[in-house]
FITORPA-174748 format. One record per residue (C-alpha): residue number from 1; residue in one letter; chain; x, y, z. Coordinates in Angstrom, 1 decimal. Layout:
BEGIN
NUM / A / A / X / Y / Z
...
//
This chain:
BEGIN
1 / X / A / -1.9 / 4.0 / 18.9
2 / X / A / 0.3 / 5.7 / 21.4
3 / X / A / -2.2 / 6.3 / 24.7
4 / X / A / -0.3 / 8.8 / 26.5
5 / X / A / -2.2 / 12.1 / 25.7
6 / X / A / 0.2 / 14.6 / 24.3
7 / X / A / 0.3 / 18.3 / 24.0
8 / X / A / 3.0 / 20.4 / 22.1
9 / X / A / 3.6 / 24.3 / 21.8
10 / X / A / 5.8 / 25.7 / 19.1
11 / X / A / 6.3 / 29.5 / 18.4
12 / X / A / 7.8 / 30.2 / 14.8
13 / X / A / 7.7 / 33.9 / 15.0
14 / X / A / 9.2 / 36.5 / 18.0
15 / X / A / 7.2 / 39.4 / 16.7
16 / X / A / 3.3 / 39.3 / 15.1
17 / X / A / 0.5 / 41.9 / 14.7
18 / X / A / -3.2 / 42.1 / 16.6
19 / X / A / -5.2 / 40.5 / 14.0
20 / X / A / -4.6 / 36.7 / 13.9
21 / X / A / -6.4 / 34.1 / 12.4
22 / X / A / -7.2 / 30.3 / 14.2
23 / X / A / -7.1 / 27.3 / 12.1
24 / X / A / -7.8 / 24.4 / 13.7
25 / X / A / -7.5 / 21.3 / 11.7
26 / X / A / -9.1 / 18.0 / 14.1
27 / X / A / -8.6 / 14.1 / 13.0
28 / X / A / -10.4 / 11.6 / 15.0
29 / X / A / -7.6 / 11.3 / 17.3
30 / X / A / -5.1 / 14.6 / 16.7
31 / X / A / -6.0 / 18.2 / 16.9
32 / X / A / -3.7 / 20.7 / 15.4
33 / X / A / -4.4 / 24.9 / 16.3
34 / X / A / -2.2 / 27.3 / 13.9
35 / X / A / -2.2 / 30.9 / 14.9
36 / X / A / -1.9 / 32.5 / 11.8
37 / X / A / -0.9 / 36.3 / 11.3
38 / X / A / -3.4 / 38.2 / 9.2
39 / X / A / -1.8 / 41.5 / 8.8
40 / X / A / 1.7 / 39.9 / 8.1
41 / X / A / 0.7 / 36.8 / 5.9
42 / X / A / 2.7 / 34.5 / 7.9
43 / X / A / 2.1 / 31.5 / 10.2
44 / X / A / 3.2 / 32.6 / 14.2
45 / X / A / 2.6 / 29.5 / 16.1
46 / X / A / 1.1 / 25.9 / 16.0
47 / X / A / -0.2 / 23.9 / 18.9
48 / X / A / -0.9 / 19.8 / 18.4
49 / X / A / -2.9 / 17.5 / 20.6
50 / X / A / -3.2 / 14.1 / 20.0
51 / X / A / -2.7 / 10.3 / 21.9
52 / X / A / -6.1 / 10.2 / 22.7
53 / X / A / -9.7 / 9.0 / 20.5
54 / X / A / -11.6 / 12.8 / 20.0
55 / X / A / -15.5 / 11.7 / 20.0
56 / X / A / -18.8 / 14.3 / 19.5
57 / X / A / -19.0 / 14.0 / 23.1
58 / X / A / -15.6 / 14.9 / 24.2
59 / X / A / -14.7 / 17.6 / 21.2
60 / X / A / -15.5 / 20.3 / 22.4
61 / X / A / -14.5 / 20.5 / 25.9
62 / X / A / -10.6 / 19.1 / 24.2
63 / X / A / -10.6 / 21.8 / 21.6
64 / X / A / -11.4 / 24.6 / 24.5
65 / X / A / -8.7 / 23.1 / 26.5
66 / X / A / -6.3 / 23.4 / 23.5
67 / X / A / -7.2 / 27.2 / 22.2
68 / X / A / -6.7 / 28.3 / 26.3
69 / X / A / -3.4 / 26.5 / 26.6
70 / X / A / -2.1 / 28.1 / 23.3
71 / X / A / -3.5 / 31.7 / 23.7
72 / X / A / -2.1 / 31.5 / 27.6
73 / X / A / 1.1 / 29.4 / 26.1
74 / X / A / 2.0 / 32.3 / 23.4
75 / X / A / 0.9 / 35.5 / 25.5
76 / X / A / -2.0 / 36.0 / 23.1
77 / X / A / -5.0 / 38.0 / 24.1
78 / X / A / -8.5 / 36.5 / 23.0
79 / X / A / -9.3 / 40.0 / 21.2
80 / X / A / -6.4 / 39.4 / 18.9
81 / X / A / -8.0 / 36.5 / 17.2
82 / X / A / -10.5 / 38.1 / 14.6
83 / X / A / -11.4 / 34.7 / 12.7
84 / X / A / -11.3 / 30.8 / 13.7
85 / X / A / -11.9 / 28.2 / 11.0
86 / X / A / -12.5 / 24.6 / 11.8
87 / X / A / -12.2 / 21.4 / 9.1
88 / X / A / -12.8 / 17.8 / 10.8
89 / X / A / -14.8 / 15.0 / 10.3
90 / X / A / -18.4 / 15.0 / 9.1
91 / X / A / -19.6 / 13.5 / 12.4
92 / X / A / -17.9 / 15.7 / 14.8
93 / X / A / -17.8 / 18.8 / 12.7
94 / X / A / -21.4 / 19.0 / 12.3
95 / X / A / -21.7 / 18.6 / 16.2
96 / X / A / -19.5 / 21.4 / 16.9
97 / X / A / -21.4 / 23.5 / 14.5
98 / X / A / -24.4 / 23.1 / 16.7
99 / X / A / -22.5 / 23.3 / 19.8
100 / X / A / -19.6 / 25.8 / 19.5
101 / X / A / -19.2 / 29.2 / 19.8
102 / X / A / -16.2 / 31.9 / 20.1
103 / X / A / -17.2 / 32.4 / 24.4
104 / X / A / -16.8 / 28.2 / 24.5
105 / X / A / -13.4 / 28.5 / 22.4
106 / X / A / -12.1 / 31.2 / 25.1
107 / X / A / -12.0 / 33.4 / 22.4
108 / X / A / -13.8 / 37.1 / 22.2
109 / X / A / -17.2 / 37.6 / 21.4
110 / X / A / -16.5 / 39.2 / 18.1
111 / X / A / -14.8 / 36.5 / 16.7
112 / X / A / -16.0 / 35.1 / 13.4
113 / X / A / -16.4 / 31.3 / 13.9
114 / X / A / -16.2 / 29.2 / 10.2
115 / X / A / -16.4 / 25.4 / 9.1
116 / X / A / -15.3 / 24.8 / 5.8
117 / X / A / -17.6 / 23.2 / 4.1
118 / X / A / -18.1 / 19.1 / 3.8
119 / X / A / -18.9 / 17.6 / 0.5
120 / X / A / -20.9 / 14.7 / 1.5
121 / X / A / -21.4 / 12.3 / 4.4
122 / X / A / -18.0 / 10.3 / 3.2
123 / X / A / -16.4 / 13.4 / 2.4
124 / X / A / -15.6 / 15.9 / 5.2
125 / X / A / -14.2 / 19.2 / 5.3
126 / X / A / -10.8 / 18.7 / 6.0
127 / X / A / -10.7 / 17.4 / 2.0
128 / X / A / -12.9 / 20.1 / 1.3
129 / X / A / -9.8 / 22.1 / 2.8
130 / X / A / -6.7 / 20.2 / 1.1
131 / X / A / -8.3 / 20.6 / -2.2
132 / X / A / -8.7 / 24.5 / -2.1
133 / X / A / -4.7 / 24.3 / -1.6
134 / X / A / -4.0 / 23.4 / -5.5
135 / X / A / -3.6 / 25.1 / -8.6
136 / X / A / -6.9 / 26.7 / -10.5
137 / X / A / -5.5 / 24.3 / -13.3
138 / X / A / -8.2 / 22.6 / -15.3
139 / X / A / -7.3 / 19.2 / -14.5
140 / X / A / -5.6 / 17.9 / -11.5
141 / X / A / -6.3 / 14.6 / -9.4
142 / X / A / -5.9 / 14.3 / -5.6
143 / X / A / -5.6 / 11.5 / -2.6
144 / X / A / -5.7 / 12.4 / 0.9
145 / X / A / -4.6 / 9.4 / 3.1
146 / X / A / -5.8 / 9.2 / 6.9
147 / X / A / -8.4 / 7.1 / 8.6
148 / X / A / -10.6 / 8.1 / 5.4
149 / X / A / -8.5 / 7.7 / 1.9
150 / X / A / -10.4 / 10.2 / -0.3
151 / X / A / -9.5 / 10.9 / -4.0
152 / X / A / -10.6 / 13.4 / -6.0
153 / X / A / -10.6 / 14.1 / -9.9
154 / X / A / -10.9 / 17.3 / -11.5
155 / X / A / -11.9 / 18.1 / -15.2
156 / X / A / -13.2 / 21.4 / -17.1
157 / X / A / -16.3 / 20.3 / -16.3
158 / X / A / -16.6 / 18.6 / -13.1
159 / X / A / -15.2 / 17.5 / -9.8
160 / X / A / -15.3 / 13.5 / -9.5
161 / X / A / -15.0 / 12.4 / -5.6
162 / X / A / -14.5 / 9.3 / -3.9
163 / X / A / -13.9 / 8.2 / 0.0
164 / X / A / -12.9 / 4.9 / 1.5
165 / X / A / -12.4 / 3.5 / 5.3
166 / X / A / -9.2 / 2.8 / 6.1
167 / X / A / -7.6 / 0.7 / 8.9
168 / X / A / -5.7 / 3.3 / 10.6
169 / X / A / -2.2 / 2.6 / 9.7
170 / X / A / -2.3 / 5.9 / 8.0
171 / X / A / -2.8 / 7.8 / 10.5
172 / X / A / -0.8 / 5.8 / 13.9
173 / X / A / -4.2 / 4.5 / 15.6
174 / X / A / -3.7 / 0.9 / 14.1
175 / X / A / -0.2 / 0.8 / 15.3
176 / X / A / 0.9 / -0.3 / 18.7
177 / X / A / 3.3 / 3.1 / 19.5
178 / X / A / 1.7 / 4.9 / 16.3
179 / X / A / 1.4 / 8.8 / 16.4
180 / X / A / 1.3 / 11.7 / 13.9
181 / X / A / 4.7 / 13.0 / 12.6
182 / X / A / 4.8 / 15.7 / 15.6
183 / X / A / 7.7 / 15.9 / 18.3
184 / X / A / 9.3 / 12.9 / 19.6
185 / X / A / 7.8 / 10.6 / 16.8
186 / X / A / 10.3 / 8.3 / 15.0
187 / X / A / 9.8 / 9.5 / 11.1
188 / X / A / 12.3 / 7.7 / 9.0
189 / X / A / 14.1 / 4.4 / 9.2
190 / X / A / 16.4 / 2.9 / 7.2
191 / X / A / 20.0 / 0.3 / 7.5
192 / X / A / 23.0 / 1.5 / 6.8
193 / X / A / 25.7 / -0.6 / 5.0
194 / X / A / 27.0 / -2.4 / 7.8
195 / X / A / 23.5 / -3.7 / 8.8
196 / X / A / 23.8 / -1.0 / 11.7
197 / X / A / 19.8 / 0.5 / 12.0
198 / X / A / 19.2 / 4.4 / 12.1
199 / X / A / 16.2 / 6.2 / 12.7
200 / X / A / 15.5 / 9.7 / 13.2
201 / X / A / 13.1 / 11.4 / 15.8
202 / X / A / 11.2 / 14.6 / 14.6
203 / X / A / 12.6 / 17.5 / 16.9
204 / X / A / 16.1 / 15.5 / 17.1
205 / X / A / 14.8 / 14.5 / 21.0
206 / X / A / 13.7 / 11.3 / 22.8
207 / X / A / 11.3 / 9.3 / 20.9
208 / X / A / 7.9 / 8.6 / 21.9
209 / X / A / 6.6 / 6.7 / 19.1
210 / X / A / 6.4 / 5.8 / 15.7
211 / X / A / 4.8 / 8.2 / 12.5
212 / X / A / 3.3 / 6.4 / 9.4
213 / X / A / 5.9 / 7.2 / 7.7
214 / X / A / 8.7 / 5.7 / 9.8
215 / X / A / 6.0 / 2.9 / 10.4
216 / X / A / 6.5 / 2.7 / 6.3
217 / X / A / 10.1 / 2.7 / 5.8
218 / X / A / 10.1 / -0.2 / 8.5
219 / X / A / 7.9 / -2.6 / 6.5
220 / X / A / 10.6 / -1.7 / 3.2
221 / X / A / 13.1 / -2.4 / 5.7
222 / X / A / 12.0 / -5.8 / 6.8
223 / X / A / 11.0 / -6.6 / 3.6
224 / X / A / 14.2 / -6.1 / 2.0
225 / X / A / 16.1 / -8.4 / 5.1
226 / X / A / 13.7 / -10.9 / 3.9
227 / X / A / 12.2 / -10.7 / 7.6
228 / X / A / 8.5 / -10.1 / 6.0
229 / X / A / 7.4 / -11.8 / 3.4
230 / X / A / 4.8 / -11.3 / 0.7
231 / X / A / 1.8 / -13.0 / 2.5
232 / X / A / 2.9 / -9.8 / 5.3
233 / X / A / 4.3 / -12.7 / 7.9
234 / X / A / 7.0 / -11.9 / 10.1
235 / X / A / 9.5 / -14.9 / 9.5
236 / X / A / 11.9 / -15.0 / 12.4
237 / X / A / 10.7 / -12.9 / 15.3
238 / X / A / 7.7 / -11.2 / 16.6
239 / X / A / 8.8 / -7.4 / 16.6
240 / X / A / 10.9 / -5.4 / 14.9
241 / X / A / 12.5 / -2.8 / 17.2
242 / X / A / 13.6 / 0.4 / 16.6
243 / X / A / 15.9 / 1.4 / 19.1
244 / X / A / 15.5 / -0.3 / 22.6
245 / X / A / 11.8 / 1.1 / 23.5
246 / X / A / 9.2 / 1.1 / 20.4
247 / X / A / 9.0 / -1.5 / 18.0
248 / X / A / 6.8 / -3.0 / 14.8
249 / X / A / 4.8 / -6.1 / 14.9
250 / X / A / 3.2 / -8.4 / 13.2
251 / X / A / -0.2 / -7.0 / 14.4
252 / X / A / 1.1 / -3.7 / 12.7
253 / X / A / 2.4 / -4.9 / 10.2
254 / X / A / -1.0 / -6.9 / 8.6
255 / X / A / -2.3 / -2.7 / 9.8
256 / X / A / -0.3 / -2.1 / 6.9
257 / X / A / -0.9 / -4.6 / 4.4
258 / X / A / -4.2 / -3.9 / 4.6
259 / X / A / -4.2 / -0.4 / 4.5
260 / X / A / -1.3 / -0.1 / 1.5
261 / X / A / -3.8 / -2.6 / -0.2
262 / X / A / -7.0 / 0.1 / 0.1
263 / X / A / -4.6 / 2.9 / -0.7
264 / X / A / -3.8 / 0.7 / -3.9
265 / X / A / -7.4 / 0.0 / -5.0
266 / X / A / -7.9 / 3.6 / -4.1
267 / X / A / -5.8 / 5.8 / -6.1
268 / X / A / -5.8 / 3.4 / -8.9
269 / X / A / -8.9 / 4.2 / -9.4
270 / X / A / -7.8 / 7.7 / -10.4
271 / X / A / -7.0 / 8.4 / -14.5
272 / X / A / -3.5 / 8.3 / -15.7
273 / X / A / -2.1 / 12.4 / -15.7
274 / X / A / 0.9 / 14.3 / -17.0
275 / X / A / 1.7 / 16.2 / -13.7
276 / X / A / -1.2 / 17.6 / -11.2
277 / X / A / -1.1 / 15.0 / -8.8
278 / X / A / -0.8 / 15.6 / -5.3
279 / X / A / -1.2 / 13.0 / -2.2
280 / X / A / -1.3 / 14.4 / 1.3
281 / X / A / -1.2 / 12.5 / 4.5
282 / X / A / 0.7 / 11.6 / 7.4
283 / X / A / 2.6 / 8.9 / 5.4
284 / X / A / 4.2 / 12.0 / 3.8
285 / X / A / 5.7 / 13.4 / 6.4
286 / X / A / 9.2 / 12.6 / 4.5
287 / X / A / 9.9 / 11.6 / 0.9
288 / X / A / 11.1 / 8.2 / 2.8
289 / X / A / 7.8 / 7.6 / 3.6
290 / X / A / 6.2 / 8.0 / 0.0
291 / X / A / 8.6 / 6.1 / -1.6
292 / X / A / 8.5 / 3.6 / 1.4
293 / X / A / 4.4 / 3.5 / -0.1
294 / X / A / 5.4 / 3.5 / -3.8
295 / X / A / 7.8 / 0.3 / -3.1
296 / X / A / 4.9 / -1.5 / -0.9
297 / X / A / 2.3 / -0.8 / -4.2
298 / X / A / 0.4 / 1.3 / -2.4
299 / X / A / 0.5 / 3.6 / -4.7
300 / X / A / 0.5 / 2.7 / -8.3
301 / X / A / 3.7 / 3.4 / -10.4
302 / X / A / 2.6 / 5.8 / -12.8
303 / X / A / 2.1 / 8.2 / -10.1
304 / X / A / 5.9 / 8.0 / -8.8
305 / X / A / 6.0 / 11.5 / -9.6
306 / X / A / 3.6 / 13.3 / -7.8
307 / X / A / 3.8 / 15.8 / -5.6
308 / X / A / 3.0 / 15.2 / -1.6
309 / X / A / 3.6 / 17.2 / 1.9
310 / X / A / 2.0 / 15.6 / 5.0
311 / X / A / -0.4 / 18.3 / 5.7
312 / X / A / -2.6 / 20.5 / 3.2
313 / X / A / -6.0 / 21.0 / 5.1
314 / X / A / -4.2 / 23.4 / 7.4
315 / X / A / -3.2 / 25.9 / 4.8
316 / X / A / -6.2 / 25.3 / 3.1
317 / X / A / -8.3 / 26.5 / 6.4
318 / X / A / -6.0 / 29.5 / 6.5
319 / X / A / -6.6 / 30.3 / 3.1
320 / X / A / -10.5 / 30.3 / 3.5
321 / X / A / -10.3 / 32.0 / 6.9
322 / X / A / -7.9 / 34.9 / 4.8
323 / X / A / -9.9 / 35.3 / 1.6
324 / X / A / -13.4 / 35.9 / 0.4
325 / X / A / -12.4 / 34.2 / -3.3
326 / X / A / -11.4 / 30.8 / -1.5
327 / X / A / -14.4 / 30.9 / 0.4
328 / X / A / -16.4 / 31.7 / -2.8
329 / X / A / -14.0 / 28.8 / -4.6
330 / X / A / -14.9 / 26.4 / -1.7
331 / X / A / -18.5 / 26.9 / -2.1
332 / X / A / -18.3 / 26.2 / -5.7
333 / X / A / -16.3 / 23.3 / -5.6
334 / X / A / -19.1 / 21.9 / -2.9
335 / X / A / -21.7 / 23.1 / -5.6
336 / X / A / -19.5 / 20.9 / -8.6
337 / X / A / -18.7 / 17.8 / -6.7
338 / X / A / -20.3 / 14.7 / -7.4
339 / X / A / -19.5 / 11.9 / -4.7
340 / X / A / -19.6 / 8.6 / -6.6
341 / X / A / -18.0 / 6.3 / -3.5
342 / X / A / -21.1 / 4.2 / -4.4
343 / X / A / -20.5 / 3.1 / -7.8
344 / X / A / -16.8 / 2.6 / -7.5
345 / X / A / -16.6 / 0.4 / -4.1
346 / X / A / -17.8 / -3.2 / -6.4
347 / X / A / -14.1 / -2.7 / -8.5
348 / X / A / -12.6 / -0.9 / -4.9
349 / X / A / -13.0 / -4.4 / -3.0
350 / X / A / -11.6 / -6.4 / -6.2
351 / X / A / -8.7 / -4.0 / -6.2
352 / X / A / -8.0 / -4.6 / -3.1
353 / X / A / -8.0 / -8.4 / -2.9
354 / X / A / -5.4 / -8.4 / -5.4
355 / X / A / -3.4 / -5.5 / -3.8
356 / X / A / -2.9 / -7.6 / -0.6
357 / X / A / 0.6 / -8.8 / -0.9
358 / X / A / 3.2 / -6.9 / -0.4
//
């Protein structure tokens, strides 16, 4: 992962009202803040962190630095923010809930601070989050792909969940120059006719690194040039650069393998469906990246048609922090879901073995 601490701004909106929302949505090594207009339904501004391992020790004291920056960044007054929501992992959201508190935030003392809800110790909020973004259908199945892959199965009668460790591919940390899909990360990849190689750098500015995604597309890309074979070995060189600066390597690339191999065991472990299917992740930050997965086999065929984006807890956290039915939706879902991680990891690691090649 990219080690060069990183903090970006962006303002979407010139004019908002005085009652804004905070939904902060934290990763073990990204933080994301959207300022989210209340009065006017509509996001204002987003501010991301990330380059850096986020631990229960340091949390706090980074997500205080963050909200400050972006209230001071975006001429917001601390008054202005009537709710902040929070979905991360189990660990560190359940020491924030112990330790946190609107004053601490730099936010006013009538502030309404709120954790969405984790399902179980596998299973943290920031799921708990993605999956109040979907349809009220009465079936739909779900994967969520970051250092945790979790999936999630609903019927008329229940809500099936499952989590699994991942490597970190999925996310950048395994990667040498790996970072989320933010500002200056490379996010697609591909060779054009003449061999010539073109990538493309979120923000169209200098690159600082490499998404999943782009990450993904290399590994097709390498594949297809017969530089990697199936066993995941680079054949004829060490790295595979992108550009002059960052690059892929063969440390990465088994990262990769690895991870594609989980996703695989994973999601196949899902029931076949006619539509309802949605993945969410960093390795869908472009529809290059999720075919890019669905070429690799990490994600079985008969899902080719699902629906992705590459971030859905942070509208889910806006849609609990806006509504009393999503909060009363969340707390039923939490009240419906049966975890059985347990019973499912003896066919997981068999999966997986035989997902391993690429």
């Amino acid at each position: 992962m990219m080690t060069n601490f990183t903090v970006l701004h962006e303002k979407y909106r010139s004019e908002r009202s005085a009652e804004l929302a905070l939904a902060c949505d934290i990763t073990p090594c990204s933080i994301s803040a959207v300022f989210y207009d209340l009065a006017l339904e509509r996001r204002y501004s987003r501010s991301a962190a990330f380059g850096k391992e986020f631990t229960v020790q340091t949390i706090l004291d980074e997500l205080a630095k963050l909200i400050i920056t972006a209230l001071r960044e975006y001429s917001i007054k601390p008054a202005a923010v009537r709710r902040a929501g929070f979905a991360a992992p189990v660990y560190i959201e359940t020491a924030l809930e112990h330790t946190v508190s609107s004053e601490k935030l730099g936010l006013s003392a009538e502030c309404e601070i709120m954790f969405v809800p984790y399902i179980s110790a596998g299973i943290s909020g920031r799921f708990t989050a993605s999956l109040l973004t979907f349809p009220n259908a009465e079936e739909w199945a779900s994967a969520d792909f970051g250092r945790t892959l979790c999936i999630a199965h609903k019927t008329a009668n229940e809500i099936r969940l499952a989590s699994f460790p991942l490597l970190g591919a999925f996310d950048g940390s395994a990667l040498e120059s790996g970072m989320p899909a933010e500002k200056g990360a490379i996010d697609s990849v591909h060779t054009d006719a003449d061999g010539t190689r073109v990538y493309e750098v979120v923000g169209d500015c200098d690159s600082v690194g490499i998404s999943p995604c782009g990450a993904l597309m290399c590994a097709v890309e390498m594949k297809r040039a017969g530089i990697l074979d199936n066993d995941g070995i680079m054949t004829d060189r060490d790295l595979y650069f992108i550009g002059e600066d960052y690059f892929i390597s063969q440390s990465d690339i088994r990262a990769i393998q690895a991870d594609k191999a989980f996703a695989a065991a994973a999601v196949g472990l899902l029931p076949q469906m006619n539509g309802n299917v949605f993945f969410s992740g960093e390795p869908f930050s472009t529809a290059g990246g999720f075919r890019a997965l669905l070429e690799l086999g990490g994600i079985p065929e008969r899902f080719g048609t699902a629906a992705f984006c590459r971030n859905s807890t942070e509208q889910g956290i806006i849609s609990y922090l806006e509504s009393e039915e999503v909060r009363a939706r969340a707390n039923e879902l939490i009240r419906s879901a049966i975890d059985i991680s347990p019973k499912k990891l003896p066919k997981y690691d068999k999966d997986y073995l035989k997902n391993l090649r690429l």
